[in-house]
C-alpha positions as CSV (number, residue, x, y, z in Angstrom):
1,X,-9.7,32.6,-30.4
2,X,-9.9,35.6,-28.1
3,X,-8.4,35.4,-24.4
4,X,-11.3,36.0,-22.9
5,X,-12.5,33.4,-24.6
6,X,-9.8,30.6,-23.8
7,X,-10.0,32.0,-20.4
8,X,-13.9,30.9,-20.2
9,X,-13.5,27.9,-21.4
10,X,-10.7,27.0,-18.8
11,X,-13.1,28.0,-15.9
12,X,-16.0,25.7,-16.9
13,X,-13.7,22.9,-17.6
14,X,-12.3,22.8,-14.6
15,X,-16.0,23.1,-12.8
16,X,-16.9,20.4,-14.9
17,X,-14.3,18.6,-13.9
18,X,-14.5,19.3,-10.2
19,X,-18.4,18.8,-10.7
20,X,-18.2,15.0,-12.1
21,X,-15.7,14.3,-9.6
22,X,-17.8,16.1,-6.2
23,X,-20.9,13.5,-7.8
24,X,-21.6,9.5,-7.7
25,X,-18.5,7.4,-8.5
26,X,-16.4,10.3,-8.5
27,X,-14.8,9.5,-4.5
28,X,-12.9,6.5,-6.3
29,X,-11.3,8.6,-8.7
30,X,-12.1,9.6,-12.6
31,X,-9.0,8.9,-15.4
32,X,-7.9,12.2,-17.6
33,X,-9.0,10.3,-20.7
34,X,-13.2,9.8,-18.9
35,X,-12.8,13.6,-18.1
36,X,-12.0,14.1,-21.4
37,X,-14.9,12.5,-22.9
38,X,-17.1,14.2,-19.9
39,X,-15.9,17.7,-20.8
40,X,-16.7,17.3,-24.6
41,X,-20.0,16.0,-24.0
42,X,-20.8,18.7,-21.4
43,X,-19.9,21.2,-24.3
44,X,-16.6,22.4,-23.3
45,X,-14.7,21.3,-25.9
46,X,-11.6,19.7,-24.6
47,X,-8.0,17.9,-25.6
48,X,-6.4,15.6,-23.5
49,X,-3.5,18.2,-23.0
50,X,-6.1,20.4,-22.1
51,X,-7.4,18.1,-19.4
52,X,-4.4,17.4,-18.1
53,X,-3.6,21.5,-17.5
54,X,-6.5,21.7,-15.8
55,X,-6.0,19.0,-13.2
56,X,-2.7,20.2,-12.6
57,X,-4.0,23.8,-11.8
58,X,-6.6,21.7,-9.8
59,X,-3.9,19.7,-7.9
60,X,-2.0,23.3,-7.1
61,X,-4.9,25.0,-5.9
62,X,-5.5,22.2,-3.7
63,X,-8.9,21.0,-5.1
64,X,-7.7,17.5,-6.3
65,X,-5.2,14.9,-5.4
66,X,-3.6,13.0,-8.6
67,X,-1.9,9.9,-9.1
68,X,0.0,9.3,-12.2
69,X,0.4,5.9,-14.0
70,X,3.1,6.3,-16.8
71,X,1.1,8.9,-18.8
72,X,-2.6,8.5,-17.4
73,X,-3.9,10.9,-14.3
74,X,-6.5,9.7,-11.6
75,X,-8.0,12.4,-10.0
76,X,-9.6,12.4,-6.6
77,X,-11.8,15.1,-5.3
78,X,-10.3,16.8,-1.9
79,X,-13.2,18.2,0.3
80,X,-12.5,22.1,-1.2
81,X,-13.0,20.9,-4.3
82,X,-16.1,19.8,-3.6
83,X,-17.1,22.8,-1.9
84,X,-16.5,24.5,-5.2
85,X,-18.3,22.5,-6.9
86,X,-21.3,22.7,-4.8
87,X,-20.6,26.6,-4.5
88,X,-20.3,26.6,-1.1
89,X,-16.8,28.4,-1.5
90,X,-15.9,30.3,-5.0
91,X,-12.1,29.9,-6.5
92,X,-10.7,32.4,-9.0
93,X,-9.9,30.2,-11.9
94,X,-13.2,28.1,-11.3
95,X,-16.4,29.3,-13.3
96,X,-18.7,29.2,-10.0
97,X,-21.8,26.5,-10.9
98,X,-25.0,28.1,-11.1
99,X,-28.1,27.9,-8.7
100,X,-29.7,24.9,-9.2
């Protein structure tokens, strides 16, 4: 796989991500293995490790807040994050969402 390509597919995963967790439900925090399954079933094919990359580069851009239990990640949207998810505000790294 190209890059470019790898570099797509990190950008829409974390929107997805930051999407499911800006919606309902999402304010009491979403596991790393539901993303997972949310991410594959969204189309962006996703690993657990790949998951898990993302909502640490979430968590250092200051879009999430994590807590980790042994090896599981809860993550918990932080109001920017949900401005990116909404596209009120546009982060490099994030694929923006498009209009609705």
């Amino acid at each position: 796989m190209s890059t470019a390509y790898l570099q797509v597919m990190s950008e829409h995963r974390r929107l997805t991500i930051l999407r499911h967790l800006a919606g309902p439900g999402g304010n009491g925090g979403i596991n790393d293995s539901i993303l997972q399954t949310i991410c594959n079933d969204f189309g962006v094919s996703s690993s657990r490790d790949q998951v898990k990359s993302a909502l640490n580069w979430l968590e250092e851009q200051e879009l999430v807040s994590l807590k980790r239990l042994d090896s599981l990640i809860i993550a918990y949207p932080k109001q920017r994050g949900n401005d990116v998810a909404k596209g009120i505000i546009v982060v490099d790294g994030v694929q923006p969402p498009s209009p609705e």
